[in-house]
C-alpha positions in Angstrom: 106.9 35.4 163.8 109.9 33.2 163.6 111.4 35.0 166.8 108.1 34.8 168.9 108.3 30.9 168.2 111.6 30.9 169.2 111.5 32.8 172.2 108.5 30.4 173.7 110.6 27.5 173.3 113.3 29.5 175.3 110.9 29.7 178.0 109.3 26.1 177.9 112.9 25.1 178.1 113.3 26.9 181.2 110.2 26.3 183.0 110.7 22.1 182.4 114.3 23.0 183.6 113.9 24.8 187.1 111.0 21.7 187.4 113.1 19.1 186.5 115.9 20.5 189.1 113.5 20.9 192.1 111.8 17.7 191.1 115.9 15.9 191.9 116.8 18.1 194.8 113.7 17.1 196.6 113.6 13.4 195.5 117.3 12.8 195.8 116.8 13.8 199.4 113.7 12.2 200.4 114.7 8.5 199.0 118.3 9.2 200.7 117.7 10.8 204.3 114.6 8.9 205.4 116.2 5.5 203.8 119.4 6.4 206.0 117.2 7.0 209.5 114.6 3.9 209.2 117.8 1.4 208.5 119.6 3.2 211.4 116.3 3.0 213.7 115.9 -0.9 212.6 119.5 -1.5 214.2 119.0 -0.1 217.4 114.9 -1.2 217.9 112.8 -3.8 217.2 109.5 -2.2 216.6 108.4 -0.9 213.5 106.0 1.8 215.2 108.7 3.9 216.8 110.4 3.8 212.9 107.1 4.9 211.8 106.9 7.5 213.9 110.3 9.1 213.6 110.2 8.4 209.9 107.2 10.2 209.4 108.9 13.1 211.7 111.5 13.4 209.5 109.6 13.3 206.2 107.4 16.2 207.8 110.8 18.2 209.2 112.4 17.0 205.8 109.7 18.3 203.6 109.4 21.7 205.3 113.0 22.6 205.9 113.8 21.6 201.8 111.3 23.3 200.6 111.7 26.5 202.6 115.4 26.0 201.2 113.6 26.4 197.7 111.7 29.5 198.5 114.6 31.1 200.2 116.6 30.4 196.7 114.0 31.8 194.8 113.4 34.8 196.8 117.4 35.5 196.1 117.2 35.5 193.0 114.7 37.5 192.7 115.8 40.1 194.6 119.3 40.2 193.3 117.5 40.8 190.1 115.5 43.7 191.3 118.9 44.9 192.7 120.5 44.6 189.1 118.1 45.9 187.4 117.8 49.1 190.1 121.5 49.5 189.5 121.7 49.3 185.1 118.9 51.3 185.4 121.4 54.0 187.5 123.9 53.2 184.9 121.6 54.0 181.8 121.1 57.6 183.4 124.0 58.6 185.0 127.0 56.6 182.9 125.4 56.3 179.4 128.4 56.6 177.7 129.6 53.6 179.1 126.2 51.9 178.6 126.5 52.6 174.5 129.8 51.8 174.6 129.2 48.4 176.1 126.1 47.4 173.7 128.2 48.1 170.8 130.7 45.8 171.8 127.6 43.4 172.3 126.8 43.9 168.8 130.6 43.8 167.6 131.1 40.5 169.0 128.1 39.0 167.0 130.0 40.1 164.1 127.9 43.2 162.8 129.7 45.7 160.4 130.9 48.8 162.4 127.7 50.8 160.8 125.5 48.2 161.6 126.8 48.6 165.3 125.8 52.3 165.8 122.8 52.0 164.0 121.9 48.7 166.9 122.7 50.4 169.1 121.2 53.8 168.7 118.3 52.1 168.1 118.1 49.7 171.5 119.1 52.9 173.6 116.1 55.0 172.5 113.6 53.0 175.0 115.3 53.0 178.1 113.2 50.3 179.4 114.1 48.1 176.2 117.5 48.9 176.8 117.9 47.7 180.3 116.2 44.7 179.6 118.4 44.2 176.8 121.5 44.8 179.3 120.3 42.4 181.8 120.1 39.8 179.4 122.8 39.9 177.2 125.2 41.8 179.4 124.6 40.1 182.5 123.4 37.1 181.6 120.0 37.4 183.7 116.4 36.4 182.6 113.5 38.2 184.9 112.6 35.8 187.3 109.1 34.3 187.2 107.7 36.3 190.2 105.7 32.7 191.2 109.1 30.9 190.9 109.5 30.9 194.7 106.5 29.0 195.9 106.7 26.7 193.0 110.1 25.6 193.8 109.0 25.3 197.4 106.2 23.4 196.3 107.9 21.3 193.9 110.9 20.4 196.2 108.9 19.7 199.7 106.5 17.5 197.1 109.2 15.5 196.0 110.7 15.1 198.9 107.5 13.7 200.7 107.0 11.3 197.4 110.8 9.7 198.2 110.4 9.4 201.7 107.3 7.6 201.7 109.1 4.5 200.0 111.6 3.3 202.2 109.2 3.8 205.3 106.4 2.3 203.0 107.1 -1.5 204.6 107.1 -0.9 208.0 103.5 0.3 207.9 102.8 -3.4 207.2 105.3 -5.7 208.9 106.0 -5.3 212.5 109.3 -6.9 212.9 111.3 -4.0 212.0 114.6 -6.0 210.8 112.2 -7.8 208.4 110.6 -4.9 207.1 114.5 -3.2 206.6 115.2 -6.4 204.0 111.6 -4.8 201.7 112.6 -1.2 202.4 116.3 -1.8 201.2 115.3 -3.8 198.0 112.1 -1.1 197.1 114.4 1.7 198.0 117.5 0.8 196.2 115.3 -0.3 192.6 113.7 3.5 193.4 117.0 5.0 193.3 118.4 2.8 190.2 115.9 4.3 188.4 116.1 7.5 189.4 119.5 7.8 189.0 119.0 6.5 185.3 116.5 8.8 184.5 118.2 12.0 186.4 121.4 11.2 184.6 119.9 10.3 181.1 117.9 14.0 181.1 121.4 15.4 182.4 123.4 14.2 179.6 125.5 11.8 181.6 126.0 7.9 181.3 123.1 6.6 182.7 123.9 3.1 183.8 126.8 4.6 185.3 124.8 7.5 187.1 122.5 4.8 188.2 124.8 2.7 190.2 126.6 6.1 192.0 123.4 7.0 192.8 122.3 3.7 193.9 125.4 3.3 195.7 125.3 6.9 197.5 121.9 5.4 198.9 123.0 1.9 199.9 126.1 3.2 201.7 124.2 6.1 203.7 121.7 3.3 205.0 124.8 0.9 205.5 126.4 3.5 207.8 123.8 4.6 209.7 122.3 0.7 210.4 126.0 -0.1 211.7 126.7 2.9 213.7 123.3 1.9 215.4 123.8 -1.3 216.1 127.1 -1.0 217.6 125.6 1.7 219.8 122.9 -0.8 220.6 125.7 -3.7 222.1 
């Protein structure tokens, strides 16, 4: 009972993790990339349509080419898991010697008594199919894939991108003077990536004032750039 409790938690854990990490690729980019074009754009023109209209562009492109990055990753994994599992499965057969060999030393280095060892492991390598799964996990260090995990992360990451890009093109939908509307998209952007930043780097582990203001910064100097660069194309 204790184990089955244990082993959900594992995968909870997991599931809020590969979440949590598509959730930052795809915000990370969206507040960033879009932030960067629409401060360029408001160097070089004066219109807030024509930022509209590429910003929304991008955010579409953005979304699209991120998210297929995300399904792409997940297909990988998966299939390098069907390719591990294809090959211990060849191992168990054809090399089992090896295979016992190597679970014992599994079971050696959690510090089980030599009898304890080859009683484990004659016991694991009577189900094949337990066996291998056992060798992909402990051995190789691989949990089966959740065959879903693909379109999720897709989902997840061309989501998250759209929700970041929205906010630094959110004020030119309403002011028309695009240099005025960069002064609202800079100050709604930059408090957007503060507190992402904090909250990213408080779930990571790492100082979050301190993540907050690289983060921040990261942001802040991509716009800075790409507003310059334009306007000295403009004169």
């Amino acid at each position: 009972m204790d184990t089955h409790l244990h082993h959900d938690h594992i995968e909870n854990h997991l599931k809020s993790s590969d979440l949590l990490r598509d959730v930052v690729i795809g915000m990370s980019d969206g507040l960033t990339v879009p932030f960067a074009l629409a401060a360029g754009l408001s160097g070089a023109v004066d219109s807030s349509s024509i930022i509209i209209i590429a910003g929304i562009a991008e955010i579409a492109a953005g979304s699209i080419a991120m998210g297929l990055g995300g399904y792409l990753a997940g297909k990988t994994e998966q299939d390098h898991y069907r390719s591990e599992v294809k090959r211990e499965y060849d191992e168990v057969e054809n090399l089992r010697h090896r295979e016992l060999e190597e679970t014992k030393e599994f079971f050696a280095n959690i510090g089980l008594s030599p009898a304890l060892q080859d009683q484990a492991t004659a016991e694991i390598a009577q189900d094949k199919d337990r066996w291998v799964d056992f060798m992909m996990k402990y051995e190789l260090g691989l949990d089966k894939p959740d065959p879903k995990r693909a379109t999720k992360s897709a989902l997840n990451i061309g989501l998250s991108y759209i929700a970041g890009g929205v906010i630094p093109l959110s004020p030119y939908f309403f002011i028309a003077d695009a240099k005025e509307a960069l002064i609202y998209s800079v100050i709604a952007t930059l408090i957007c990536l503060f507190i992402f930043g904090f909250f990213k780097s408080k779930i990571t582990g790492i100082n979050p004032w301190l993540g907050a203001l690289r983060v921040t910064m990261i942001g802040a100097l991509a716009a800075a750039a790409a507003f310059g660069v334009a306007s000295l194309f403009e004169h």
